[in-house]
C-alpha positions as CSV (number, residue, x, y, z in Angstrom):
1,X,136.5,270.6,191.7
2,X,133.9,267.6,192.0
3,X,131.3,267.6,194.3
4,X,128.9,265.2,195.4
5,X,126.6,265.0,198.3
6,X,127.7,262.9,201.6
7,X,124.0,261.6,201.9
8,X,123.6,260.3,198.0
9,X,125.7,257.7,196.7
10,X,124.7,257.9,193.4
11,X,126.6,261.6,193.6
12,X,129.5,259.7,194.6
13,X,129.3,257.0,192.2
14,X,129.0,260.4,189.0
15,X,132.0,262.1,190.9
16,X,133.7,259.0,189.9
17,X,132.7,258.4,186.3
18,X,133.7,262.0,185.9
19,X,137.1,261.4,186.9
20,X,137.5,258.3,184.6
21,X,136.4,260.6,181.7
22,X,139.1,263.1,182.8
23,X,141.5,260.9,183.0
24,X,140.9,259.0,179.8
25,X,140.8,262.4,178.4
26,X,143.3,264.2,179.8
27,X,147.1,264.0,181.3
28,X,147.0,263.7,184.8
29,X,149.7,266.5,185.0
30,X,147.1,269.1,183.5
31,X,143.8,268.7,185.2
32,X,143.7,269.8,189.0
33,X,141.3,268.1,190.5
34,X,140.1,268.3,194.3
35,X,136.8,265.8,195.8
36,X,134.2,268.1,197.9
37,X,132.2,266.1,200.0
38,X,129.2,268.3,200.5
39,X,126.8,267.6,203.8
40,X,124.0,269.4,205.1
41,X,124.2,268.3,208.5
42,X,126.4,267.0,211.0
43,X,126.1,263.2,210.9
44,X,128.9,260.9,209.4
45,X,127.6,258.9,206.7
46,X,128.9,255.8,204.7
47,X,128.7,257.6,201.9
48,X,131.4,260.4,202.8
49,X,133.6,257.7,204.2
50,X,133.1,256.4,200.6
51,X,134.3,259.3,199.2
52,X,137.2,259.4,201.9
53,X,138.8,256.3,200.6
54,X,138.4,256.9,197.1
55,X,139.9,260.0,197.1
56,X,142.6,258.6,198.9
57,X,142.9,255.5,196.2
58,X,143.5,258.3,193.6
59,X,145.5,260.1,195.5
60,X,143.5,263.0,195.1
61,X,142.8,265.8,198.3
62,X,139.3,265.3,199.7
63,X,137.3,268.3,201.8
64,X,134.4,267.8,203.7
65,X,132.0,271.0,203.5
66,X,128.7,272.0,205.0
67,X,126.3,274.0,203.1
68,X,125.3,276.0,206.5
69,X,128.9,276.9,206.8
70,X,130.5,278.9,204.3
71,X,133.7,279.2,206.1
72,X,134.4,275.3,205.1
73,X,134.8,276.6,201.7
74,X,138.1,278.8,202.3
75,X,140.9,275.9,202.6
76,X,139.6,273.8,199.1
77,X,139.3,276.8,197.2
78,X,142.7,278.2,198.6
79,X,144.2,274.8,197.5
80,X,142.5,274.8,194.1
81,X,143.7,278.7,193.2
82,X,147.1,277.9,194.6
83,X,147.8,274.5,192.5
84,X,146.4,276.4,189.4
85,X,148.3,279.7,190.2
86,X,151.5,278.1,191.9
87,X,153.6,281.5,193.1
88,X,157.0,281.6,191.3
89,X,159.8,280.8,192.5
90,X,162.8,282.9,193.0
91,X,164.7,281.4,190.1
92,X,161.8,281.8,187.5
93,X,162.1,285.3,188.3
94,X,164.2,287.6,185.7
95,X,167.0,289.0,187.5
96,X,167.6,292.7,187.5
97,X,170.6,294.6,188.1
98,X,170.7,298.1,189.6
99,X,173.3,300.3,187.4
100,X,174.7,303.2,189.3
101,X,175.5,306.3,187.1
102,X,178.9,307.8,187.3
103,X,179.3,311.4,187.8
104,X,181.9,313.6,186.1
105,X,182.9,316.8,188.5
């Protein structure tokens, strides 16, 4: 998760450098990696529509969050557990048989 704050472009401009060093560093196929764009008020900013295209340029999931709401936080952090947990699917699951026992009289 990179954040950065939707009022400071130089935030922007790190979350950025970060990402280079991850990808220089590290297959794309193992890092999960979601852009939080963190605001502390209301306003649009260039900054956060910055971020917005970016994101979108490397394909990447972008949130916009508000520090006086918490509640902004669920859906990013959903997506983040769920892409590093993915559920199983059903044919990854061992299959088990039920065997009946037979009864002599």
């Amino acid at each position: 998760m990179l954040v950065y704050s939707t009022q400071d472009m130089a935030s922007l401009q790190a979350v950025m450098e970060l990402k280079k060093d991850i990808d220089k560093n590290r297959d794309k196929k193992d890092a999960v990696v979601i852009i939080i764009g963190c605001r502390s008020d209301g306003r649009l900013s260039q900054v956060r529509e910055a971020g917005e295209r970016w994101a979108a340029m490397e394909r990447l999931r972008h949130w916009d969050v508000s520090v006086h709401n918490r509640n902004t936080l669920i859906e990013p952090l959903t997506e983040l557990a769920s892409r590093l947990a993915p559920q199983p699917s059903k044919t990854s699951l061992p299959q088990f048989y039920m065997v009946g026992r037979k009864y002599k009289d």
